[in-house]
C-alpha positions in Angstrom: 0.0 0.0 0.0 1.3 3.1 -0.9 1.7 6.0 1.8 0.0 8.8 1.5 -0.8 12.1 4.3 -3.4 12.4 6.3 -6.7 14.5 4.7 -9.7 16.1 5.7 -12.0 16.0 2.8 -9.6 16.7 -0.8 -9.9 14.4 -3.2 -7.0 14.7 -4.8 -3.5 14.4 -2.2 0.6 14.7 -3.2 2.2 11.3 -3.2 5.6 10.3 -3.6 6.5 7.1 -5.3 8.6 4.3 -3.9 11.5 4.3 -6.1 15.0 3.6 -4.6 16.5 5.4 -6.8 14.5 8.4 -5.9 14.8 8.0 -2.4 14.4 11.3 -0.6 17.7 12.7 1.1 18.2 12.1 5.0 16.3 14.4 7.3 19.0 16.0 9.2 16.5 17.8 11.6 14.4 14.8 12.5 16.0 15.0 16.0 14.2 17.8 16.9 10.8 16.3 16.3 12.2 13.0 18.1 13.0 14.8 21.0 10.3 17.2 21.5 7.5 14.0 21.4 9.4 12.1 23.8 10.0 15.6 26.0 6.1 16.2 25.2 5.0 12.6 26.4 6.6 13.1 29.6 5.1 16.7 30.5 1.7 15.4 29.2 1.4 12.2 31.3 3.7 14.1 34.4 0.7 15.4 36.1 -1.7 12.5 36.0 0.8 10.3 37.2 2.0 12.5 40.3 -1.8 12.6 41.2 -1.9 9.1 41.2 1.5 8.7 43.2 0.1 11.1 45.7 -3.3 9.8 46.0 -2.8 8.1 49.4 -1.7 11.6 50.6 -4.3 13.4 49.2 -6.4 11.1 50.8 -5.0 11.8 54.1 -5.9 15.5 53.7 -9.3 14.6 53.0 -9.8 12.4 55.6 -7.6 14.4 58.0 -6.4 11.7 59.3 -3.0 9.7 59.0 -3.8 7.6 56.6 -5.3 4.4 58.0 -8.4 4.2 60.1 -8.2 4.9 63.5 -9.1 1.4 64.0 -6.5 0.1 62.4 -3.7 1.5 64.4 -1.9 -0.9 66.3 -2.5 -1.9 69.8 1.1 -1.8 70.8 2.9 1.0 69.3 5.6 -1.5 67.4 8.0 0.9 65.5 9.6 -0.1 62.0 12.2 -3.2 61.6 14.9 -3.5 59.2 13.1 -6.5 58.0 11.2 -7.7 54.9 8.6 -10.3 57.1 7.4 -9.8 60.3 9.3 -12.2 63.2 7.7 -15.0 64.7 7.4 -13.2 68.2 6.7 -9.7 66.8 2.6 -8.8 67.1 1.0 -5.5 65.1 -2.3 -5.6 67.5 -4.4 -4.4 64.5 -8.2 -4.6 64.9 -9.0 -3.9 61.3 -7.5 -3.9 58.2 -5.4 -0.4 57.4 -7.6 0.7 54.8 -8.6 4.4 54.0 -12.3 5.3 54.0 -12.2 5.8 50.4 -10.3 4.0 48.2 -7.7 5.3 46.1 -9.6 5.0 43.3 -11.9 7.9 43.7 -8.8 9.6 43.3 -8.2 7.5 40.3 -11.9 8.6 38.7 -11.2 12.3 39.5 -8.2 11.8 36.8 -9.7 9.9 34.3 -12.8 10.7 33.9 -12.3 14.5 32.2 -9.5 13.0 30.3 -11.8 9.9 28.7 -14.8 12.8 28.2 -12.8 15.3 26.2 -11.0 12.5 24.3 -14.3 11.2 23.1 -15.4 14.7 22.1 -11.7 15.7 20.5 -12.2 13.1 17.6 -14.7 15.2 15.9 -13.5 18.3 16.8 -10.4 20.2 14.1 -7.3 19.7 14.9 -6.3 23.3 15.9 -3.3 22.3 17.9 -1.9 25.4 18.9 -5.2 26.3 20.9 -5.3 23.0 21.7 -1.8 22.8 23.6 -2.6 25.9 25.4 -5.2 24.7 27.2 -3.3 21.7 27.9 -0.4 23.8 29.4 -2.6 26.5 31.3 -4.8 23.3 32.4 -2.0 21.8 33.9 -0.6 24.5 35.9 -3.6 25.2 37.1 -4.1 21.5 38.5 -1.2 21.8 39.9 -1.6 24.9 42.1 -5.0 24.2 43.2 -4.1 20.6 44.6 -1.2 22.8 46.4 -3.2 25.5 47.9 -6.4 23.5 48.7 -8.0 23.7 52.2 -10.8 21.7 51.4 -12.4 18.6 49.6 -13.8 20.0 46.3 -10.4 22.2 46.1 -8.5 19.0 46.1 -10.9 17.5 43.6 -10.7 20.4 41.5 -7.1 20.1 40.7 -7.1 16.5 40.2 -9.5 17.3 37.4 -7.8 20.0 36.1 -4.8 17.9 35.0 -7.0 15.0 33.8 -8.5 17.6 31.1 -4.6 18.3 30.2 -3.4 14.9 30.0 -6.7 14.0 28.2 -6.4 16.6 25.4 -2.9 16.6 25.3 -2.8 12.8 24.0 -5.6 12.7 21.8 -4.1 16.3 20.3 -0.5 14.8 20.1 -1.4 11.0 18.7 -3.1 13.0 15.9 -0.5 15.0 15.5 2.0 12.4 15.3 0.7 11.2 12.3 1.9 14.3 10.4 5.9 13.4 11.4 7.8 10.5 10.8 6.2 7.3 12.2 9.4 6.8 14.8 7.4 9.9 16.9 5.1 7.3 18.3 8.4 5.3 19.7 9.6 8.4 21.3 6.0 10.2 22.4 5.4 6.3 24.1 9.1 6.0 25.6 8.4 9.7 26.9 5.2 9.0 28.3 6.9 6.0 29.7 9.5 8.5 31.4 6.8 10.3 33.0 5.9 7.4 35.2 9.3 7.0 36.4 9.6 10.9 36.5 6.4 11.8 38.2 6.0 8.8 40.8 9.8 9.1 41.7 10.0 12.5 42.3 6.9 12.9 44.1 8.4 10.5 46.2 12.0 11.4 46.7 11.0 14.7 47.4 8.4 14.2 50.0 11.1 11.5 51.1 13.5 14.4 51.8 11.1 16.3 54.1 9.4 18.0 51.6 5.9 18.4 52.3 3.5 17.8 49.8 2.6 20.8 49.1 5.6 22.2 48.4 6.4 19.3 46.4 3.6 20.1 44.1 4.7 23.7 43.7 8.3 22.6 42.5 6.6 20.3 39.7 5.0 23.9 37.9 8.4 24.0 36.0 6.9 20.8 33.6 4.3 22.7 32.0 6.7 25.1 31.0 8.7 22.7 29.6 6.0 21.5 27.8 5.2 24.8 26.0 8.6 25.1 25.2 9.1 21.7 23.5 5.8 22.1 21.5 6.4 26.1 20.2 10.2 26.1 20.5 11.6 22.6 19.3 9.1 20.6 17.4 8.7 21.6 13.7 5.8 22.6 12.7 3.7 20.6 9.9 1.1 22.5 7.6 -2.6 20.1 8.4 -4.2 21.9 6.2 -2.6 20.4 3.0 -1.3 17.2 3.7 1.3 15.4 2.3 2.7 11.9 1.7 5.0 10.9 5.3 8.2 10.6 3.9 7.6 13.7 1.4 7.3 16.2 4.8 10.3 14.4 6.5 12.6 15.4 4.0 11.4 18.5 2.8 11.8 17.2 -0.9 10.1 19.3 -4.3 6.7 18.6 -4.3 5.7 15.3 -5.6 2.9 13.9 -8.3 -0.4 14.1 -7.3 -3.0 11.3 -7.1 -6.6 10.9 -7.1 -8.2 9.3 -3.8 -10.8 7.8 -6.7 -8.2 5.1 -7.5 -7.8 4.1 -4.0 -9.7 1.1 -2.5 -12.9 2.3 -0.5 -11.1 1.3 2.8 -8.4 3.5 2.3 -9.9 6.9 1.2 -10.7 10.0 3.7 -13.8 9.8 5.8 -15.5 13.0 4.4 -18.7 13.0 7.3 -19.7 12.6 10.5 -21.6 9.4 9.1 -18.1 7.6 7.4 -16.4 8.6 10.6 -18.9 6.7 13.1 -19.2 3.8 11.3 -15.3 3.3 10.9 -15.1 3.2 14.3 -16.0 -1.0 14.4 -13.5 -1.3 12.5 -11.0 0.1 15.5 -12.1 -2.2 17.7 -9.3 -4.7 17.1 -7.0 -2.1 18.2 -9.1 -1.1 20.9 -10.4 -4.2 22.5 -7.5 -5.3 23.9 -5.9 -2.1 25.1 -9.0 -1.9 27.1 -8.7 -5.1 29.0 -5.0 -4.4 29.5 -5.5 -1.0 31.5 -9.1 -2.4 33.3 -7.1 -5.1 34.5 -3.9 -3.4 35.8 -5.1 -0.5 37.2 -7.5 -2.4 39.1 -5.0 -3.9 40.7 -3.2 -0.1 40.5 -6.3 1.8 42.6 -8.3 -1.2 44.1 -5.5 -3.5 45.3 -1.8 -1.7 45.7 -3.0 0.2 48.6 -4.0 -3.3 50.7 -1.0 -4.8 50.1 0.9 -4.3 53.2 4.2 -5.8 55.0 4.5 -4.4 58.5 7.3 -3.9 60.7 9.6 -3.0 57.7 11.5 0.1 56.5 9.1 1.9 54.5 5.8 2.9 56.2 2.4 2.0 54.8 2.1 5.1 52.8 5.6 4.7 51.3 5.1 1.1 50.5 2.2 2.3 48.1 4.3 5.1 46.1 7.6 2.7 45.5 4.4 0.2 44.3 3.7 3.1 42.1 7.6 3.8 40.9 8.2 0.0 40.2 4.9 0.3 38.5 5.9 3.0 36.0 9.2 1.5 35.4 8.3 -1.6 34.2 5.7 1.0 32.1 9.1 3.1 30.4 11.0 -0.3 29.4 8.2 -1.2 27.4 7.4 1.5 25.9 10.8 2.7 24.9 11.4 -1.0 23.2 9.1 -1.0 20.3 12.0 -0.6 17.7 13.2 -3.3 19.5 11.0 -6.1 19.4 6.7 -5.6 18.2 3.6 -7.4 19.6 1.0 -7.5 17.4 -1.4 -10.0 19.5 -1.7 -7.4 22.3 -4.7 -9.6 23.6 -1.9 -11.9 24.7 -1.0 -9.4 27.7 -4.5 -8.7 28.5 -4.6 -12.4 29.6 -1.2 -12.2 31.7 -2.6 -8.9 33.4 -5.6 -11.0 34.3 -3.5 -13.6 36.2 -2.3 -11.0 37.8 -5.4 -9.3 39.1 -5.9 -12.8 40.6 -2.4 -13.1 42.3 -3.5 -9.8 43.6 -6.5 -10.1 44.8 -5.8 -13.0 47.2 -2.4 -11.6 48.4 -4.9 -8.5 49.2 -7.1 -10.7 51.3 -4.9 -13.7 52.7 -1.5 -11.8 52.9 0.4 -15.0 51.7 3.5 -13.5 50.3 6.6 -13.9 52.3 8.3 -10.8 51.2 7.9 -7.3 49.5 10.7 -8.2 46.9 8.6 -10.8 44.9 5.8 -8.0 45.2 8.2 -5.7 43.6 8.9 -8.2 40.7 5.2 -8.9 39.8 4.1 -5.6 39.8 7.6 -4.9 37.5 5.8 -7.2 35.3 2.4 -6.0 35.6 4.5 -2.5 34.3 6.0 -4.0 31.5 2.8 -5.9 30.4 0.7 -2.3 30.7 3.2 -0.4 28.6 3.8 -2.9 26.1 0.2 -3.1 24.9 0.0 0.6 25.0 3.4 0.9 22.4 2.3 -1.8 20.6 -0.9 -0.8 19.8 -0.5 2.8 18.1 2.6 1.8 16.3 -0.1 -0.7 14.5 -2.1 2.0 14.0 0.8 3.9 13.0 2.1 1.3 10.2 -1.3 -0.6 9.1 -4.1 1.8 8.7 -4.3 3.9 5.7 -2.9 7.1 6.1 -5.9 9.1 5.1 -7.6 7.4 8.0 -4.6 7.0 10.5 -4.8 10.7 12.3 -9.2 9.7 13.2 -7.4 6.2 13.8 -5.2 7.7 16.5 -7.9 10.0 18.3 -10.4 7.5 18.4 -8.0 4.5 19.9 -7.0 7.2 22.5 -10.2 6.5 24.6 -9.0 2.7 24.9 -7.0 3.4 27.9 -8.8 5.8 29.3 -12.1 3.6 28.9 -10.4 0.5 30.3 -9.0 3.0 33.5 -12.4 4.3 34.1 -14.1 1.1 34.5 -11.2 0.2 36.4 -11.6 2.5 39.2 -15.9 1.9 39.3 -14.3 -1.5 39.9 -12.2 -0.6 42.4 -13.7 1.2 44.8 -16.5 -1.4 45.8 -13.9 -3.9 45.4 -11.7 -2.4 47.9 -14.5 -1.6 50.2 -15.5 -5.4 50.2 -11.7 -6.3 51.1 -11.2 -3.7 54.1 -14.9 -5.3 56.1 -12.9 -9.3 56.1 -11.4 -10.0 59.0 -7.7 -9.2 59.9 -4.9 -11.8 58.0 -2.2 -13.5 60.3 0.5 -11.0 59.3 -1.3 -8.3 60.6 -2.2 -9.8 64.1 
């Protein structure tokens, strides 16, 4: 199939043939838009995943309390061991499980939810990037100072939606976009979204680690929506969507290439002209979408509903620490698979929705029967549980980037864009009743 650009409604594009011997010259500036999509996957993911990281602290300021029910505290004051089990002649005293009155997946519906509403609207909407982006930076910002200064509930709330919208936008604005550069942008935009796990849930916690309090902590991170404006207006070069042109054409800035009429083309690879075309292309998506779904339903279940009541007391990190290096190791395993799709593809990305779903179940009755011996095998499943998450996420755009027509590709990306964000939402409705169940069964051994 021959490549051609992405097109609104023309019916007649620029195409360039594939001749070796024409082969356009090397694109000597192609670093620039390499580095500004992986620097723009990071800012644009940054915020969601710091409210994520911080969730059991923001739930602490809700609830006003130290983060586990007063129940739960134990009976006889034991301090932390330089241990990874509990002793046989060491006792906790708990009464209850040390759960929070909500789970951390409220938290996670307060930053999905605006993201998966104005992803489904952004599909239909132009693709006026430039306004687009400054909402997204100005959104940001503004999530981030009113999570900081908050006094009360709705505040909090507030902020946590703020950055949703952001994040939201940002990715169904930037996967379109993407389709405009050279198809190696979705390696980068992925590896850099990737990086923003790592980036956001480590620095939240090393900083916080340090003394910082969270607050202040927030304040320091208002430097990455700069950095995203800067990247998007000052490094990336600029593409002209209003007359689109054949991929490798735009990459090399070669003289303008023979045209061809979208007549000639199959059906299934012309421009969808309508509202109408565009709905009913959208089945057709579902083999993309589908999976990616499942993947993220599954693993931030365990994410929201689970991490938080996995707990090993009597250790060196405190319950609330345990829960944001969950959330680091998380979003490690997240950047090696998404930075490794030049390396090795998936195309069968159902295969890691079923391995995410033997891990929800490893989960769920290490949440209720507390059966692992130690944190380190903990840290090497949900290592795994990363690695599974970001590989189907990679895996599935750069299939979108390579097999659907490129008159169709840039609605392609927009509309897969909801996947995760679907398969997150119903992962948190999930979650929360879930968790709730979990906290009201009686106290496991290792707790007692």
């Amino acid at each position: 199939m021959t490549d051609i650009g992405e097109a609104t409604s023309p019916s007649v594009v620029p195409l360039t043939e594939n001749d070796p011997d024409q082969a356009p010259p090397k694109d000597k500036g192609l670093w620039r838009d390499l580095v500004a999509y992986w620097i723009l996957g990071l800012c644009n993911n940054y915020g969601y995943v710091v409210m994520l990281t911080a969730a059991h602290d923001i739930l602490k300021e809700l609830e006003g309390g130290d983060g586990h029910a007063k129940s739960a505290a134990p009976l006889d004051g034991y301090d932390v061991a330089n241990t990874t089990a509990r002793a046989d002649d060491v006792t906790f005293g708990y009464e209850a499980r040390p759960c929070n009155k909500l789970s951390t997946g409220a938290i996670l519906l307060a930053d999905i939810l605006p993201a998966l509403a104005v992803k489904s609207i952004a599909s239909f909407l132009p693709l006026a990037k430039h306004v687009r982006i400054f909402l997204c930076v100005a959104a940001a910002a503004a999530g981030f100072l009113l999570t900081a200064f908050a006094t009360v509930e709705w505040v909090l709330f507030v902020g946590v939606i703020a950055t949703s919208f952001s994040s939201g936008l940002g990715e169904a604005t930037f996967l379109a976009y993407a389709t405009y550069f050279n198809k190696n942008v979705i390696s980068t935009w992925s590896s850099g979204t990737g990086g923003a796990g790592i980036a956001g849930s480590l620095s939240y916690t090393g900083l916080t680690g340090l003394g910082l309090t969270p607050k202040t902590t927030i304040l320091i991170m208002l430097v990455v929506p700069g950095l995203e404006a800067a990247a998007f207006w000052l490094l990336l070069r600029h593409k002209d969507t209003d007359k689109p042109a054949d991929i490798s054409e735009q990459e090399a800035g070669n003289e303008k290439p023979e045209e061809i009429d979208y007549n000639t083309l199959p059906e299934d690879e012309r421009p969808l002209e309508n509202w109408n075309q565009r709905l009913r292309y959208i089945p057709s998506l579902f083999i993309f979408m589908i999976p990616l779904i499942l993947v993220y339903l599954l693993e931030y279940y365990i994410n929201q509903g689970l991490f938080e009541l996995v707990y090993f007391p009597g250790i060196w990190l405190s319950q609330s620490a345990q829960y944001r290096w969950y959330q680091v190791i998380y979003q490690i395993g997240v950047f090696i698979s998404r930075s490794s799709v030049n390396l090795i593809q998936f195309r069968q990305v159902w295969i890691m929705a079923v391995f995410q779903f033997l891990n929800v179940v490893y989960f769920t009755f290490e949440a209720v029967y507390y059966f692992t011996p130690s944190i380190w095998i903990i840290f090497v499943l949900i290592l795994w549980e990363g690695l599974l998450g970001g590989g189907g996420y990679v895996n599935t755009f750069y299939r979108i980037q390579t097999d659907v027509p490129a008159a169709r590709r840039e609605y392609a990306m927009m509309v897969t864009s909801i996947s995760d964000s679907v398969g997150i939402a119903l992962a948190g409705i999930a979650a929360i009743p879930s968790h709730n169940a979990i906290c009201d069964l009686p106290v496991p051994d290792r707790l007692l």
